[in-house]
ZAGUFI-567453 format. One line per 3 residues: number of its first residue (from 0); for each residue x, y, z negated of C-alpha. Coordinates in steps of 0.5 Angstrom, whole numbers, plus 500, padded with zeros to 3 digits. Example, Ala and Ser with C-alpha at 12.3 -4.5 7.8 and 13.67 -1.06 7.14 Angstrom:
! residues 2
0	525 491 484  527 498 486
***
This chain:
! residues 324
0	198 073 680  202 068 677  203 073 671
3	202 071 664  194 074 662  193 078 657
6	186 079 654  184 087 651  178 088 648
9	177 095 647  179 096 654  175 102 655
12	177 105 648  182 110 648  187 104 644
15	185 099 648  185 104 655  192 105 653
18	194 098 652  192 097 659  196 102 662
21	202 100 659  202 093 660  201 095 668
24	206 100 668  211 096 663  217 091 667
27	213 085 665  208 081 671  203 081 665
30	196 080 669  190 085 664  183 082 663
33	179 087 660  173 086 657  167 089 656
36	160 088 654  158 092 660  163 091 666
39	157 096 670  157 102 664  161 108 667
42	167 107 662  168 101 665  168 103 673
45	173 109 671  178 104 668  178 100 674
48	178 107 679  184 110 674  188 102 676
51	185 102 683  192 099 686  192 094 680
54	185 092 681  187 092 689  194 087 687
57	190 083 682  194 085 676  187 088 673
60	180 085 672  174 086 668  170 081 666
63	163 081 660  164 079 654  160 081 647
66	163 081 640  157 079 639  156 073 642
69	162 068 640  160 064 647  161 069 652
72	167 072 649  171 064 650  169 065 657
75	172 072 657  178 069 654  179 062 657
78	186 061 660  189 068 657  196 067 654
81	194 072 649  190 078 646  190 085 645
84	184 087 640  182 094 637  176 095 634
87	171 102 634  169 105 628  163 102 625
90	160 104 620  159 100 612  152 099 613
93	151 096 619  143 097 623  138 092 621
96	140 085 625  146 088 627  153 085 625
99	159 088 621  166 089 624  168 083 619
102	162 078 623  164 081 629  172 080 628
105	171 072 626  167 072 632  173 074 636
108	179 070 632  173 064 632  173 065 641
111	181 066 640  183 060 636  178 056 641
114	181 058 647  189 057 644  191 064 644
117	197 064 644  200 071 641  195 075 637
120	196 083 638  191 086 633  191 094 631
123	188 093 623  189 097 618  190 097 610
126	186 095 605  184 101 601  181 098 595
129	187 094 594  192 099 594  188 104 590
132	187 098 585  179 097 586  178 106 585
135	176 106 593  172 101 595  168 104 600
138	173 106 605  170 099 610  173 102 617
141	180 100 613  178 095 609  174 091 613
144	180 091 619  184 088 614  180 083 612
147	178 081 619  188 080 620  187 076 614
150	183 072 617  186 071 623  193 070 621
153	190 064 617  187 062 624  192 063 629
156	197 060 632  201 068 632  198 075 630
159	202 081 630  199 087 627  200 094 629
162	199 099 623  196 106 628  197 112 622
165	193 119 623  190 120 631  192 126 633
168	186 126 637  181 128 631  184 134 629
171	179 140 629  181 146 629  176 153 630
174	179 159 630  178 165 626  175 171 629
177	182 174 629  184 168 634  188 164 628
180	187 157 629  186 153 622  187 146 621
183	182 145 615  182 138 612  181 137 605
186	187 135 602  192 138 599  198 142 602
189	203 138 599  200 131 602  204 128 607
192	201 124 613  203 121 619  201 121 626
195	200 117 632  197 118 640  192 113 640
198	192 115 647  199 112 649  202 109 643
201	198 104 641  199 101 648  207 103 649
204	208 099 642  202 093 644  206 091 650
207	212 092 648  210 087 642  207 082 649
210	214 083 652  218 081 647  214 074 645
213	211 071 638  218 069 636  221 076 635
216	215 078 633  211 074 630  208 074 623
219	211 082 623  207 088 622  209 095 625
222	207 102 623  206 106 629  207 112 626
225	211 119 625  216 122 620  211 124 614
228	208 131 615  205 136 611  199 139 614
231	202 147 612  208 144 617  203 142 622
234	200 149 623  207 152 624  209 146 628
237	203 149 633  205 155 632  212 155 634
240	210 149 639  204 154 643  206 161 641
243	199 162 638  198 164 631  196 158 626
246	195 157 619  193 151 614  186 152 610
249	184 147 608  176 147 606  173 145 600
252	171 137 600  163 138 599  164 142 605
255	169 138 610  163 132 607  157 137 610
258	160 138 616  162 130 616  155 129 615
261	153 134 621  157 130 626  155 123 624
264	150 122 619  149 122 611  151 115 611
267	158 117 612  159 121 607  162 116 602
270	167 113 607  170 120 609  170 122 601
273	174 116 599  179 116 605  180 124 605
276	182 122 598  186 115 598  191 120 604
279	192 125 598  193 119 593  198 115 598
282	204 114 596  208 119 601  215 115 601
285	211 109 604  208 107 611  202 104 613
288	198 110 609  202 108 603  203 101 603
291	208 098 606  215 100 603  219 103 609
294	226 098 608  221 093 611  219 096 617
297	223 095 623  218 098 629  224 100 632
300	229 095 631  225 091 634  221 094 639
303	225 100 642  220 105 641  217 110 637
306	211 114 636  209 121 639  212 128 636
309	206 133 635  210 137 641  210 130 645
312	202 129 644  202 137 645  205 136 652
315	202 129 654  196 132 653  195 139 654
318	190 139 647  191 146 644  185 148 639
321	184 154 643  179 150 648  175 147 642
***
């Protein structure tokens, strides 16, 4: 293939799995590299066996790289004209001797820079101890992907930077015993949030950045983000949307951070706490969870597209919180 080679790390994610289905689906004749720390894991073979065709014409290949360790990923990354990035989520205190999602990154702006990375798409996030003025100072999956930006736009040659708001994958909803579906976050009925597809929009935006090229968009940063929503209006959204009762009722803090707790530790209790309270504090009006004031947005001006309604995501998916 003589395409362009775009470079995704996370490609067996659901940001980095969307990206590359929209770079191959897309009118471009990008070439998808994806890098995974294990090409043999069964992740990996299901992203290669869902793009069987694309690996078939050349448009996709797979190839090991560690964040982990700077060599290997400048080896992944040789000859690529550019580079997708989406970290997971990792927590404040890493395991003893494992590095932080801020080592990790300056490891792969490090490769970047070393490989002449040409055009730089990284999926970040505000820094919450900034914008709550030092109050917040443990929310590290936001902080920490916003130092890892900062970093690179000193770096490289061109960063752009996608903003993703609220995943709708990480709504919850158990039903009472009269079948009602309860969307419960702690927050308050009048919080505005907005919302993305992680699955797809995250891609849709990613390649269309690509397409476009580091002159139109360099340097830019774009929300990925729905019209800002209350989650009373969520649940009547639902109910219109599928025909099953649904209501907002939202639990207390210290029982959304017992049921955190359960799911992934006492470790994390702080994050969720301080991130539960930064979207009740954010500023409703603005973008990028509060920080960015919506004149200066210009997604779909430049880009063409635009995040995925909740009937959109509903429909794409299939998702309804009766199966959950």
């Amino acid at each position: 293939m003589s395409g362009k080679v775009i470079a995704v790390i996370g490609a067996t994610g659901t940001q980095g799995g969307g990206t590359v289905a929209a770079l191959l689906n897309s009118d471009s004749d990008f070439t998808v590299r994806a890098i995974s720390s294990n090409p043999a894991s069964p992740h990996a073979k299901a992203l290669l066996l869902k793009h069987a065709d694309m690996v078939l014409s050349g448009r996709l290949k797979m190839v090991k790289g560690d964040l982990k360790d700077q060599s290997s990923l400048e080896k992944a990354l040789k000859g690529a004209y550019g580079l997708f990035a989406a970290f997971p989520y990792l927590p404040e205190t890493p395991a003893p001797g494992e590095p932080t999602e801020v080592e990790l990154g300056k490891n792969l702006v490090n490769a970047a820079k070393a490989c002449e990375i040409e055009h730089f798409v990284f999926s970040s996030l505000p820094n919450v101890r900034k914008a709550s003025n030092g109050r917040l100072t443990h929310v590290s999956h936001f902080d920490s992907k916003a130092t890892i930006e900062e970093y690179a736009r000193k770096e490289l040659q061109t960063i752009t930077v996608l903003i993703p708001s609220v995943f709708y994958s990480n709504l919850r909803s158990p039903l009472y015993s009269d079948g009602t579906v309860v969307f419960r976050p702690p927050l308050k009925p009048t919080t505005l949030v907005r919302w993305v597809d992680d699955t797809h929009d995250i891609g849709m935006f990613a390649s269309a950045v690509f397409s476009k090229g580091p002159l139109h968009t360099g340097g830019r940063t774009y929300p990925i983000e729905t019209p800002p929503t209350t989650f009373p209006q969520i649940a009547a959204q639902y109910q219109q949307i599928t025909g099953e009762k649904a209501i907002f009722d939202p639990l207390s803090m210290e029982k959304a951070l017992e049921l955190v707790s359960s799911r992934t530790g006492l470790g994390m209790i702080k994050e969720f706490e301080e991130m539960f309270l930064w979207l009740d504090a954010a500023p409703g009006d603005k973008a990028a969870y509060g920080t960015m004031d919506e004149k200066d947005t210009s997604s779909f001006e430049d880009l063409g597209v635009k995040a995925s309604t909740f009937e959109e995501f509903l429909e794409r998916s299939g998702w309804r919180a009766v199966t959950h």
